[in-house]
C-alpha positions as CSV (number, residue, x, y, z in Angstrom):
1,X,74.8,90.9,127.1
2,X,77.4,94.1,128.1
3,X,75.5,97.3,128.3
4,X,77.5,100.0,127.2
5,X,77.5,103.2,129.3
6,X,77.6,106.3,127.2
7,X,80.4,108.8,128.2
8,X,77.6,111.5,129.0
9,X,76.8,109.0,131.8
10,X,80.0,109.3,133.1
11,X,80.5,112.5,133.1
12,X,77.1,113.1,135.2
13,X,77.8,110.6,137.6
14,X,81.1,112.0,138.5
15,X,79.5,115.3,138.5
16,X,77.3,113.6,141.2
17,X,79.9,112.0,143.4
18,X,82.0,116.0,143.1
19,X,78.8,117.5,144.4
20,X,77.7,115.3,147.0
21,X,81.9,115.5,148.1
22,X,81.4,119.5,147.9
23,X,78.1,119.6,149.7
24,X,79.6,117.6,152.9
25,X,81.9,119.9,153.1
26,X,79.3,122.9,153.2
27,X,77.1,120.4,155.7
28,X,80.2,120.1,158.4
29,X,81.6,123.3,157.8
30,X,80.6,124.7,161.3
31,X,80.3,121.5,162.8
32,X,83.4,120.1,165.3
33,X,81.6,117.0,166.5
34,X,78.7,114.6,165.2
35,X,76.8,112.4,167.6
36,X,75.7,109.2,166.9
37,X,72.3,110.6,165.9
38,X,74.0,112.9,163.5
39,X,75.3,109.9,161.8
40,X,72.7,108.1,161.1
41,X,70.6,110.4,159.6
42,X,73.6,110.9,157.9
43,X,73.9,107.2,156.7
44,X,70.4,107.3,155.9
45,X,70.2,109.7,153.4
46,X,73.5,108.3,151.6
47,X,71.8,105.1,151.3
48,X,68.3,107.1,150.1
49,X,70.9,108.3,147.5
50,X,72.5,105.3,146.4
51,X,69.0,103.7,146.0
52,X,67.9,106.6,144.2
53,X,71.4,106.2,141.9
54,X,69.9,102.4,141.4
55,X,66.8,103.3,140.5
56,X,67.4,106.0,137.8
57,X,70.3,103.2,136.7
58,X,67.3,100.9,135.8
59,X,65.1,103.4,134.2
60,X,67.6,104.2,131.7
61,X,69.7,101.2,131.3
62,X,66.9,98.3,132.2
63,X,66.7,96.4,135.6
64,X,68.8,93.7,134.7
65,X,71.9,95.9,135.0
66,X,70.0,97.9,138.2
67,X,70.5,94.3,140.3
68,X,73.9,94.2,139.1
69,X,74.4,97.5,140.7
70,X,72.6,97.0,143.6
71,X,74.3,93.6,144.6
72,X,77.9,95.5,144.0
73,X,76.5,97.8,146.4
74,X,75.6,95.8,149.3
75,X,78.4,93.5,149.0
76,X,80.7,96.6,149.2
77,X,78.8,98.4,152.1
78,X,79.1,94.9,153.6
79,X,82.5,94.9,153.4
80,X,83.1,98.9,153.9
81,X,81.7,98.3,158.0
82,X,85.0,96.1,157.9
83,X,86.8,99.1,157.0
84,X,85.4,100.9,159.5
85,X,86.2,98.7,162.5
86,X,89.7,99.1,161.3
87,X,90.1,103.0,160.7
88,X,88.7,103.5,164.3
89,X,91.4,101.3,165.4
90,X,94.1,103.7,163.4
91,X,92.6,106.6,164.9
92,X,92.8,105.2,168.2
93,X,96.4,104.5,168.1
94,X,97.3,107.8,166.4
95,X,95.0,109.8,169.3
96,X,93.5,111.8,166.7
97,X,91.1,113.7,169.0
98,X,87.5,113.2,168.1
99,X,86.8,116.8,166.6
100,X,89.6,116.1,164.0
101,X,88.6,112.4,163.2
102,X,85.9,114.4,160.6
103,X,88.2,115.9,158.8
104,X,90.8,112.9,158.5
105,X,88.2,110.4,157.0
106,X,86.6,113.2,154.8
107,X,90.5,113.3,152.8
108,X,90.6,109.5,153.7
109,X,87.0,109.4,151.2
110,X,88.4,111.6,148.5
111,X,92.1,109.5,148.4
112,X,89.5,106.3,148.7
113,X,87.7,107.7,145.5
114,X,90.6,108.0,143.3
115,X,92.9,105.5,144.0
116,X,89.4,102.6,143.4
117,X,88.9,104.3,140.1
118,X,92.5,103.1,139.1
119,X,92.1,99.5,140.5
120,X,88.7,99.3,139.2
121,X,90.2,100.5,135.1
122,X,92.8,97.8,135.8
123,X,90.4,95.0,136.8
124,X,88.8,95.9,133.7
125,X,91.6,96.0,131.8
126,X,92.2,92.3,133.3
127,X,88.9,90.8,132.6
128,X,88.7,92.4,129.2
129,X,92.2,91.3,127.7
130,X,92.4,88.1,129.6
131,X,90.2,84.9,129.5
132,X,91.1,83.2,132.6
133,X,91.3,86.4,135.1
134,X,88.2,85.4,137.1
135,X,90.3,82.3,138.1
136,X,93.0,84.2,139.8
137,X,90.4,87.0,141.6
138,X,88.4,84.2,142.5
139,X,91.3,82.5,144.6
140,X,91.9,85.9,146.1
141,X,88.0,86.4,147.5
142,X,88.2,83.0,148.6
143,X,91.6,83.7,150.4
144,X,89.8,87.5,151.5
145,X,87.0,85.0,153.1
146,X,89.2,82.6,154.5
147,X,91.1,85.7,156.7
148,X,88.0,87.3,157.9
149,X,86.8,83.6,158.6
150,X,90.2,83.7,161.1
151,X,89.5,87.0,162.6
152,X,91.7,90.6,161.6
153,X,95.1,90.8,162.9
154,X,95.4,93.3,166.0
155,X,97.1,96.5,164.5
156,X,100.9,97.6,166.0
157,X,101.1,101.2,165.4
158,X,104.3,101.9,167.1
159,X,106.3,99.1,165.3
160,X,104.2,98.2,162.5
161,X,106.1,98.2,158.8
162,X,103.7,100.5,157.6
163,X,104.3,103.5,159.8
164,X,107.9,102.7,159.6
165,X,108.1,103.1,155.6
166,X,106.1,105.8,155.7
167,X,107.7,107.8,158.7
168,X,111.2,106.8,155.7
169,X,110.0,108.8,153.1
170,X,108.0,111.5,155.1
171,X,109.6,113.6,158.1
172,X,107.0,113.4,160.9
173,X,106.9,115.6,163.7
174,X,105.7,114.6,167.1
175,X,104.4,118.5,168.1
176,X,100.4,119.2,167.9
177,X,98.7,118.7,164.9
178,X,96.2,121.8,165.8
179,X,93.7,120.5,163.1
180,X,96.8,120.6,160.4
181,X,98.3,117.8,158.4
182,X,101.5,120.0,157.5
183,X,103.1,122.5,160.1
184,X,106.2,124.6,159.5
185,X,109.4,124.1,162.3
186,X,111.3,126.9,163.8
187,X,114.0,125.8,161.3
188,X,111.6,126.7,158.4
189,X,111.5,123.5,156.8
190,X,108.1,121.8,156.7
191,X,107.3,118.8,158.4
192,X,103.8,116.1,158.0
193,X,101.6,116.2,161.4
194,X,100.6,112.8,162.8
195,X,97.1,113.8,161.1
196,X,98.8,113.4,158.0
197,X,100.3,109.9,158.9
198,X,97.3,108.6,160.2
199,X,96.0,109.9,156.7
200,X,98.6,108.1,154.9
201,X,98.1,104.6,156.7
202,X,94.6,104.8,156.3
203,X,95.0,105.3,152.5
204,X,97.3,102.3,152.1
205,X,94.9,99.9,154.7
206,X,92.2,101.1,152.1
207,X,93.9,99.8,149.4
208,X,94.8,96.7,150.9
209,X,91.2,96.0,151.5
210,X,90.4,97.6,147.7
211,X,92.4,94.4,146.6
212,X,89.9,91.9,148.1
213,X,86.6,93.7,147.5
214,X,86.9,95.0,143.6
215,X,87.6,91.5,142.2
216,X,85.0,90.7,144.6
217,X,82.3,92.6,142.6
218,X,83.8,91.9,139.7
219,X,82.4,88.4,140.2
220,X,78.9,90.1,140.3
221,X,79.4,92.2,137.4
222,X,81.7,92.9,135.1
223,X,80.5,96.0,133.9
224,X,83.1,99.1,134.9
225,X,80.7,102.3,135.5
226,X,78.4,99.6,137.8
227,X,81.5,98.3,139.7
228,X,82.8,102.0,139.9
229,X,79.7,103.4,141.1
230,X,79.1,100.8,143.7
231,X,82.3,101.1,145.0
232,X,81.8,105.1,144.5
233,X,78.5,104.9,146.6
234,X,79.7,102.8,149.7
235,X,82.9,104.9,150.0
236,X,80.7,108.0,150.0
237,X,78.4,106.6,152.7
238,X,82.1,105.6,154.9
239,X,82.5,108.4,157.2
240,X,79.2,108.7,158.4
241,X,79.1,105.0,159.1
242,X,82.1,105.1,161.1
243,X,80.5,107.5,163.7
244,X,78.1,105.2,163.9
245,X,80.0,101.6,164.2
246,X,82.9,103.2,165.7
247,X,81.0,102.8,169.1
248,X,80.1,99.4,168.6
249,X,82.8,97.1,167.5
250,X,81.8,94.8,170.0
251,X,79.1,93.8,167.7
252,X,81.9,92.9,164.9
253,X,82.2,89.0,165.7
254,X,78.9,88.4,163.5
255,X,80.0,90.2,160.9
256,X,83.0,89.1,160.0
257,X,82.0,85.3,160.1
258,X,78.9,86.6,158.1
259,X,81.2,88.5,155.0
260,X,83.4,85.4,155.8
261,X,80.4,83.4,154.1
262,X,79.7,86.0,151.5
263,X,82.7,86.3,150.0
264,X,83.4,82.4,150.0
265,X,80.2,82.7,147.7
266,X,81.5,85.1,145.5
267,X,84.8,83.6,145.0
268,X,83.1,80.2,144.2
269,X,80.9,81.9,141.7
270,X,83.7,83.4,140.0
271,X,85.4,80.1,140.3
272,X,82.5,78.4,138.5
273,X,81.8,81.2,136.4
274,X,83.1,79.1,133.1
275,X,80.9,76.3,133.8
276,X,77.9,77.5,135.1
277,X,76.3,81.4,135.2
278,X,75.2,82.1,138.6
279,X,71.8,84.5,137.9
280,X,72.2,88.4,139.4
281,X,68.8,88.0,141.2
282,X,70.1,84.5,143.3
283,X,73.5,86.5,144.1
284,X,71.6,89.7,145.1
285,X,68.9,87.4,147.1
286,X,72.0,85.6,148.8
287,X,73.4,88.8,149.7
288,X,70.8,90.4,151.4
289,X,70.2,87.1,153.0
290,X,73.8,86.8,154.9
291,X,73.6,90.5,155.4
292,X,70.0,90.4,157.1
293,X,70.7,87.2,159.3
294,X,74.2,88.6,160.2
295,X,72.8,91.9,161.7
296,X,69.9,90.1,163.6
297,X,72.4,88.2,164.9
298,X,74.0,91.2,165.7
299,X,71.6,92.8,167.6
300,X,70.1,89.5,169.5
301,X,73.9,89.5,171.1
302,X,74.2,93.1,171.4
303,X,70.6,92.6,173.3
304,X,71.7,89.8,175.4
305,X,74.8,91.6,176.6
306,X,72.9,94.7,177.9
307,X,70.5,92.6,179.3
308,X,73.7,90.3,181.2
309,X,74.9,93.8,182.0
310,X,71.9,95.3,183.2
311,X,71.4,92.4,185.6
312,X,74.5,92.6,187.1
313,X,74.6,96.2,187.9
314,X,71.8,95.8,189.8
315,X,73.3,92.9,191.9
């Protein structure tokens, strides 16, 4: 049975996700750098919100469509530390310093927002008008699953096609950003900084990886406001859990064969979705099941490695 979301809802929640946007602003105004600790305290309490968002969700709207939004959630936080290994990389190759990363990510969030709303209204639009469009975003989860399975591609910033299109249609100069994504020449004529192209790329990677994970909630749910607000949620929580991942990629190998698995599940659901109705509580329950093993997994190598290390700096 669809739940239908009043447009009083929606006007709240948005109000939400603008004030939360506006108050990290006002939080990192006078702040350069964030350490690790920083960040997760950070992380915490965007996860204490998102919870919170769940639980009002199933006060007012009943629990049923509370799991929906809570297993759209984790499988898109699941899939947003993904992200994150990625957009260090970026920043990496473009050197943008530490003290500006902040900044970059925070526009990165706000583009992120905006351009999932419209692929989120289009799935919708898909899965509204027609009958057999959990067929084709099934195959693409399963092919999403099947990549991560293989491992991500290493990233060529220098000669990539991406930065090459981009750098076509937007004079880049190679001077000092100073903390600017558009500085004016000598000439007069305004030019983007490479803050502004590592802006860019990151925008278009995100929408690359917007195209696997939306029809990938979509085969939780297919109600819009809880796919949007899921999606809305993780992408808020982004930036703060890059600062704390970005660190520790080495711990990544886990992961990816881990979301490997859970979006093979997904796309199977969907697959199946005309012959049999997968329940929200088993999708939610095999969710947090990959997720938990995969991050104790995680840590046990993480542990092992220190330990390995430790021993051999005191040979």
């Amino acid at each position: 049975m669809r739940t239908s979301i009043p447009l009083w809802a929606w006007i709240a929640a948005v109000g939400v996700i603008a004030g939360l946007l506006a108050g990290d602003i006002v939080l990192h105004r006078n702040r350069d750098l964030a350490g690790v600790r920083v960040a997760l305290v950070e992380s915490a309490a965007w996860i204490a919100v998102s919870v919170c968002f769940g639980l009002v969700l199933g006060l007012t709207s009943g629990w049923g469509l509370s799991g929906q939004y809570f297993s759209g959630y984790l499988l898109e936080k699941s899939l947003s530390v993904d992200n994150v290994v990625v957009f260090a990389l970026l920043l990496q190759a473009f050197r943008v310093p530490p003290a500006e990363q902040r900044r970059v990510l925070y526009w990165g969030v706000v583009g992120a927002l905006a351009l999932r709303g419209a692929f989120v209204a289009a799935g919708a639009a898909f899965v509204e008008n027609v009958s057999w469009a959990f067929y084709p975003f099934g195959a693409i989860v399963l092919l999403a699953g099947l990549r991560m399975a293989r491992g991500a591609p290493e990233i060529d910033i220098e000669h990539g096609r991406l930065v090459s299109t981009v750098r076509r249609f937007i004079p880049v100069t190679s001077a000092g950003a100073d903390g600017r994504f558009v500085i004016r020449r000598q000439d007069g004529r305004r030019v983007a900084t490479s803050l502004l192209l590592a802006l860019v790329v990151i925008e278009l990677t995100d929408v690359v990886f917007a195209a696997d994970s939306i029809p990938a909630v979509f085969g939780v749910t297919t109600n819009v406001f809880v796919v949007f607000m899921s999606n809305a949620f993780a992408v808020l929580g982004l930036r703060s859990l890059y600062f704390v991942f970005a660190g520790a990629m080495d711990r990544t190998a886990n992961l990816n064969k881990g979301l490997a698995v859970l979006l093979a599940f997904i796309g199977v659901k969907m697959l199946l979705r005309p012959v049999v109705e997968i329940p929200t509580s088993v999708t939610l329950a095999v969710i947090v099941g990959v997720v938990g093993i995969t991050a104790a997994l995680g840590l046990r190598t993480s542990g092992r490695r220190h330990t390995h290390s430790s021993r051999d700096l005191r040979l």
